[in-house]
C-alpha positions in Angstrom: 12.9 -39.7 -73.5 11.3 -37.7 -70.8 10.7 -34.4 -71.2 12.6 -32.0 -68.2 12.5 -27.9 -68.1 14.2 -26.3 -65.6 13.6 -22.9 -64.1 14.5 -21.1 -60.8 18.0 -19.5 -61.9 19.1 -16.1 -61.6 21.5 -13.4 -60.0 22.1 -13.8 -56.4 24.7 -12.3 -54.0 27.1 -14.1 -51.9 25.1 -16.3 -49.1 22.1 -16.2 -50.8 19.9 -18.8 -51.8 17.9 -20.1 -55.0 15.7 -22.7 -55.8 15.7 -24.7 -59.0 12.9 -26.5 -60.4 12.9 -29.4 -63.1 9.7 -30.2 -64.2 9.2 -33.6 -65.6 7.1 -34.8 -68.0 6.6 -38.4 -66.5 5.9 -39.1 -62.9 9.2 -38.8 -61.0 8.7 -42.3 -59.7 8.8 -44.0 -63.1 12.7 -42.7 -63.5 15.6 -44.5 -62.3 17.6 -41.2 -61.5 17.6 -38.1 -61.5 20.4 -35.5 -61.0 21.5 -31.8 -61.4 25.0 -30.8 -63.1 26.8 -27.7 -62.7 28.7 -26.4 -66.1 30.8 -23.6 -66.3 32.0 -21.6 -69.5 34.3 -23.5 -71.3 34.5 -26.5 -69.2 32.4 -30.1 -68.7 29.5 -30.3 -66.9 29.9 -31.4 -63.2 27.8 -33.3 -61.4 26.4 -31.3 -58.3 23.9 -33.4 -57.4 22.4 -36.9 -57.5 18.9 -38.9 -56.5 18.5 -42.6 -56.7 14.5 -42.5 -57.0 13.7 -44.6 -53.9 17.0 -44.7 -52.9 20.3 -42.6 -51.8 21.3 -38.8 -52.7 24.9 -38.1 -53.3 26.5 -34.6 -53.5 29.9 -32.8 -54.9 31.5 -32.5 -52.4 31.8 -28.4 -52.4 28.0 -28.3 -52.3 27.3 -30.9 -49.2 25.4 -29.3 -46.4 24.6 -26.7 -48.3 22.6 -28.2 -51.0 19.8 -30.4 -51.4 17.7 -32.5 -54.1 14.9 -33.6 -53.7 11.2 -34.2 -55.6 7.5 -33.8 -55.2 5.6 -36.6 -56.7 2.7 -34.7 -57.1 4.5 -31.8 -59.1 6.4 -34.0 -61.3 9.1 -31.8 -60.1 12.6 -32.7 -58.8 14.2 -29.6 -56.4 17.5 -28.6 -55.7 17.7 -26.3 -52.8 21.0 -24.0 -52.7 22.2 -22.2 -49.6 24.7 -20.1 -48.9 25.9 -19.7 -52.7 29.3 -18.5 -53.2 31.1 -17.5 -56.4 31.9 -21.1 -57.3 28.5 -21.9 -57.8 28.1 -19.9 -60.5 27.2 -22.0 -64.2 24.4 -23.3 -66.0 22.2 -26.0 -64.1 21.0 -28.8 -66.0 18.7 -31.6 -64.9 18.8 -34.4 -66.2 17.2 -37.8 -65.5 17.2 -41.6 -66.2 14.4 -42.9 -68.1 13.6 -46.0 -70.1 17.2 -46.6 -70.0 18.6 -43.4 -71.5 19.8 -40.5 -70.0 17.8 -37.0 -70.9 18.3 -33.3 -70.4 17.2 -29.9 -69.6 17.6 -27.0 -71.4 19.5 -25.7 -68.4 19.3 -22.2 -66.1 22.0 -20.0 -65.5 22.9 -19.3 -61.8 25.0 -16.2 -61.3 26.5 -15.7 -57.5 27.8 -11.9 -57.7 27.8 -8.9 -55.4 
């Protein structure tokens, strides 16, 4: 499996904006996919968004024009750029990634969208 950390979450008001990190312990071009999913308290994780290394991005529909994932080849680090966060973005963040033919997974970062 490859190893992914995330970082970048924290407590931000209403129409702000954060950035999360997932730091990869492989090249980002030697995965297949890689992805960030949303999960709230008590309920399943929710994929927010999606990157086909190579290929096509795909997004919840809630978050579309106001998100973005991307990666920096040189960092090893896949992105996901959030504007204009509202309550409903609030949850714990988890990367996770394709590699080798199995799925792995952050430890995850809380986001928090309060006034």
């Amino acid at each position: 499996q490859v190893q992914l950390v995330e970082s970048g979450g924290g407590l931000v008001q209403p129409g702000g904006s954060l950035r999360l990190s997932c730091a990869a312990s492989v090249s980002i071009l030697s995965l297949n996919t890689v992805a960030w999913f949303r999960q709230r308290p008590g309920e399943e994780r929710d994929l927010v968004a999606g990157l086909v290394i190579g290929g096509t991005t795909n997004y919840e529909d809630a978050v579309k024009g106001r998100f973005t994932i991307s990666g920096d080849r040189a960092k090893n680090t896949v992105y996901l750029q959030m504007n204009n966060l509202n309550a409903e973005d609030t949850g714990v963040y988890y990367c996770s990634a394709k590699f080798a033919g199995r799925n792995s997974w952050g430890q995850g970062t809380q986001v928090t969208v309060s006034s």
